[in-house]
N, C-alpha and C positions, 0 to 999 in steps of 0.2 A: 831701409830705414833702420831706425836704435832697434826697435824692436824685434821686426826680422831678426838682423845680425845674432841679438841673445837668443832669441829661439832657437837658431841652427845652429849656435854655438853651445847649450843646454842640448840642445837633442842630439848632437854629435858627442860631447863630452857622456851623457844615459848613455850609448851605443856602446861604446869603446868599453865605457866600465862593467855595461850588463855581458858584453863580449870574454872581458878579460875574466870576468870569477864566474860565468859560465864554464869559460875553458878550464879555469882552474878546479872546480868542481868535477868535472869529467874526467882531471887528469889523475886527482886522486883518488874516485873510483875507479878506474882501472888497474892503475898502481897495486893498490886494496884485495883486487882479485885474481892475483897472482896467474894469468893468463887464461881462465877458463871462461870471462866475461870477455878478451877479445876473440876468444874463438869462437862464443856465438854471436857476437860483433861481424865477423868476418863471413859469418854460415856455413862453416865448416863441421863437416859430418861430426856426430858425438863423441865422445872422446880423443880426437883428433887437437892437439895443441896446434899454436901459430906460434913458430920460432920467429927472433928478430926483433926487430921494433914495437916495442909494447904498444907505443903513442897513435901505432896506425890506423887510421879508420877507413872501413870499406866505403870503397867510392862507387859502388854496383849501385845504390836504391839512389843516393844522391841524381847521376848522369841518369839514368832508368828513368827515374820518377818525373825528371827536368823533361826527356826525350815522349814519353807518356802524354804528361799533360800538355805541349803543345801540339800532339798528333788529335787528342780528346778535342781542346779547344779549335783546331779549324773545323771539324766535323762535326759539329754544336754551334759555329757563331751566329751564325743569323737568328736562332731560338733566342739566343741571348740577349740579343740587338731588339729583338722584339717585348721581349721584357723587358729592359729597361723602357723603351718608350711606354709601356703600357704603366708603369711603376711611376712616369713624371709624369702623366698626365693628370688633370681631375683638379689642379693643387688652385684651390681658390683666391690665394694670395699672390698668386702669381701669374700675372695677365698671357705670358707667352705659351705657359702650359694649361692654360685653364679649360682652353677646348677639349670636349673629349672627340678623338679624330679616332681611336679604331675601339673596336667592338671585341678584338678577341686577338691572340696569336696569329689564327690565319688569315684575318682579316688586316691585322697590321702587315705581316709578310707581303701580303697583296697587295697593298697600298703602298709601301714604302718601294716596292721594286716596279709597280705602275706608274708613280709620282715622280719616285729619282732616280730611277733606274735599278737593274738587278747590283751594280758595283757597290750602292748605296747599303744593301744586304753585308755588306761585310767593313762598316764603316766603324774605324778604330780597330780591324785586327789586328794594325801593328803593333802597338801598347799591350795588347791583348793576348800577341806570343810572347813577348818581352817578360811579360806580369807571369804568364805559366815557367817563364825559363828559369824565373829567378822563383818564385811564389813553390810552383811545383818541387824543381831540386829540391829548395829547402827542407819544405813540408814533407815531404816522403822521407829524406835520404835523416831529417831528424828522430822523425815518428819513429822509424825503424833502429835509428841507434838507441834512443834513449829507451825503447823496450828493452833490448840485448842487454843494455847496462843494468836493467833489474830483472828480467827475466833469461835464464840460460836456453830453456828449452820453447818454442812457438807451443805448443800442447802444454805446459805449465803456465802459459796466459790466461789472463783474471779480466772482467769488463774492467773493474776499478782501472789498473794497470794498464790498461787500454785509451781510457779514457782522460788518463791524467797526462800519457805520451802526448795524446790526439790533440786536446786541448793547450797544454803549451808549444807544441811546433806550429798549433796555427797560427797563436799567437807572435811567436817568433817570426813565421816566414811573413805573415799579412802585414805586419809593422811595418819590413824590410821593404816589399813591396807598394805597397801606398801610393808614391807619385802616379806607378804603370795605371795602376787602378781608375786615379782620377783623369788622368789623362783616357783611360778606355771609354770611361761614363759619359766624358763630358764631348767626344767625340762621337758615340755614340747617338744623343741626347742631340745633336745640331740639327742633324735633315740637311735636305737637298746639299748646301754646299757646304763642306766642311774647310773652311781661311785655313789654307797649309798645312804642313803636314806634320806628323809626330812631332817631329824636333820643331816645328814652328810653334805647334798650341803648347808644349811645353815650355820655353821660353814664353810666351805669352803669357801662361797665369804663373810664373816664375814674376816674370814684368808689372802684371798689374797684382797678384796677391802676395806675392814672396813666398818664401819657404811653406808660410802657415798654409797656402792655397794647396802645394804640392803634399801636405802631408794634412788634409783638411777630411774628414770622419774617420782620420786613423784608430780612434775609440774604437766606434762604430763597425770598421772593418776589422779590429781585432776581436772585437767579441763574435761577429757571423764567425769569424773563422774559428773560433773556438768552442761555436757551437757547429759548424758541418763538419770539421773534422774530428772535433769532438766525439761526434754523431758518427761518420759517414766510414770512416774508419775501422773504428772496435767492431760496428757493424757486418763490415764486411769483413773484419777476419774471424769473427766469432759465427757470424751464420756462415762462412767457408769452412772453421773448423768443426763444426757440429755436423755439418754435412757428410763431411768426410770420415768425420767416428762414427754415423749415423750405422756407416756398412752400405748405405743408396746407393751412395755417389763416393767417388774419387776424384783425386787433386788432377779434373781435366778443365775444359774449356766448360763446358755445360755448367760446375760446381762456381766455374769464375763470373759465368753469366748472371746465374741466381742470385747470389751473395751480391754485384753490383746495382742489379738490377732492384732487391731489397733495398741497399744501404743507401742508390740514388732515392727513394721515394720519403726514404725515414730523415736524408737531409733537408729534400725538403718543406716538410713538414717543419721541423724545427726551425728553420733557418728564414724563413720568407718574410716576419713581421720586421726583424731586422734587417734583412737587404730592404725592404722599400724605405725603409729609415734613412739608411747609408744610403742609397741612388739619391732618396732627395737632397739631404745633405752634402754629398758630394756634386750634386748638380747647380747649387744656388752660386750665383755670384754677388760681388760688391755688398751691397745690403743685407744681412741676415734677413733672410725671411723664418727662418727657423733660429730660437737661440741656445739649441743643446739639443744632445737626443729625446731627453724626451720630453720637451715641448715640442718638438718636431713631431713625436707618437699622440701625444695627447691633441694638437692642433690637426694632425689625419685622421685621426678616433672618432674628434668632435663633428668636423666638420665634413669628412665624409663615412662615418661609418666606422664601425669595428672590421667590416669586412674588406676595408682599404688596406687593412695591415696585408691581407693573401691576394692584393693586386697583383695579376703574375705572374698567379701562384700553379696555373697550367704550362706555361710557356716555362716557368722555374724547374718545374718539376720534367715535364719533357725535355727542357736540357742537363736537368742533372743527371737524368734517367741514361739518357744515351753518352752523355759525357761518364757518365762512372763507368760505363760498358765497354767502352772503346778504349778508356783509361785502364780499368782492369785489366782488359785482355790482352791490350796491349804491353805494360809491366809483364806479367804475370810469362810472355811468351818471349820479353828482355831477358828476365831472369834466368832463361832456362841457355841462354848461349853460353857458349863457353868463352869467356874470355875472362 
């Protein structure tokens, strides 16, 4: 339709340009820092220059952090799978989801691998590595440049400075990512049989919603991500480094446990009123049942409760817990290869 078309012709056109004076901002701080900001760009020991190519950026946290978070993500799905169904359930205006069918995490795991089988457990992973390959990359291999760019040394890191990295990469990667996202939810959200596969339910709400469908609570999912990375992040490199000056503990596996193991818990806290937001919203079809964020917050407040916002918020928290851990130490033991 007219409308479509200007949409993705506007939001293509936002990309390109938020792209091009992104790049151009980067390119003249570095230029600016006369090679001491790509050498801790690059993590090269102190005082050690990088000859050559001013312009180049490490591509270790990028590939790391992409390779990371889909190792995280299959070893977490089913947790996740289980939250989101517990997250659309309850929604009064919505006859499909209105029954409430599980009781709890493990009660949904059970039920959904008794009902549709245990395959049913991992329904949407494809979307699901796709979203970590491109979500993840981003997100880390940013997080970590745009630190370097104002901070030279990891031990001269500030939460501020942390937090301001944390929060604009999420919002970058989560934009970027958006279609995988909806496609993960809404595959997720089906039960017993899911009509086709990745590339089928993609064209499908391509077909029936147009672009707007594909990129439909991209708000939503840029603000969670700018508040867990936000969060989840400065967290874990601030309780790693404090650990580590503490004189306790040293930069091992044990320090990488801790510090995940905290920062999964502190994401989700933070982050849980807004994922139930974004699942519903990204879950509604044709009709708005929801007409904005937060009429969608205020109509789950109303009508089920303040405590509908942490619908989840066990199954959230159990997968972010284990998803940070596996994510940490997985990075954490990339970094250390030589290549």
């Amino acid at each position: 339709s007219p409308a479509s078309c200007l949409h993705s012709y506007c939001l293509k056109s936002f990309l390109i340009s938020f792209c091009y004076h992104l790049g151009q901002s980067v390119a003249g701080r570095l230029e600016s820092c006369c090679g001491l900001s790509a050498a801790a760009l690059s993590r090269f020991p102190p005082g050690r220059r990088r000859s050559g190519n001013m312009s180049t950026v490490n591509w270790k946290p990028f590939v790391f952090g992409g390779l990371a978070s889909v190792t995280a993500e299959c070893g977490t799905f089913p947790i996740d799978l289980a939250k989101t169904r517990l997250q659309v359930q309850g929604q009064v205006g919505d006859v499909k989801y209105r029954e409430i069918r599980y009781r709890g995490m493990l009660h949904a795991m059970m039920r959904i691998g008794r009902e549709e089988g245990l395959r049913a457990l991992y329904s949407g992973i494809a979307p699901a590595m796709l979203r970590q390959a491109s979500y993840g990359t981003i997100k880390i291999g940013t997080y970590q440049s745009f630190k370097r760019l104002l901070v030279d040394r990891p031990e001269d890191e500030t939460l501020l400075t942390n937090v301001a990295c944390g929060v604009l990469s999420g919002v970058i990667s989560s934009s970027i990512a958006n279609p995988t996202d909806v496609l993960k939810i809404r595959m997720q959200a089906q039960g017993r049989v899911i009509q086709g596969s990745m590339m089928g339910n993609f064209i499908n709400i391509y077909q029936e919603e147009g672009t707007r469908g594909l990129w439909k609570g991209v708000s939503l999912t840029a603000q969670r991500a700018a508040i867990v990375v936000g969060v989840e992040l400065p967290v874990y490199d601030l309780t790693k480094k404090h650990l580590i000056l503490s004189g306790h503990m040293g930069d091992t596996v044990y320090t990488h446990f801790l510090s995940s193991f905290v920062c999964g818990l502190a994401g989700a806290l933070a982050s849980n009123p807004v994922d139930v937001v974004r699942t519903r919203m990204m879950n509604q079809r044709g009709g708005a049942l929801y007409q904005g964020t937060l009429d969608c917050l205020l109509q789950t407040w109303r009508s089920e409760g303040f405590m509908a916002l942490y619908k989840g918020f066990f199954p959230n928290w159990l997968r972010l817990g284990p998803w940070n851990i596996i994510f940490f130490l997985t990075y954490e033991q990339l970094k250390n290869l030589n290549v």
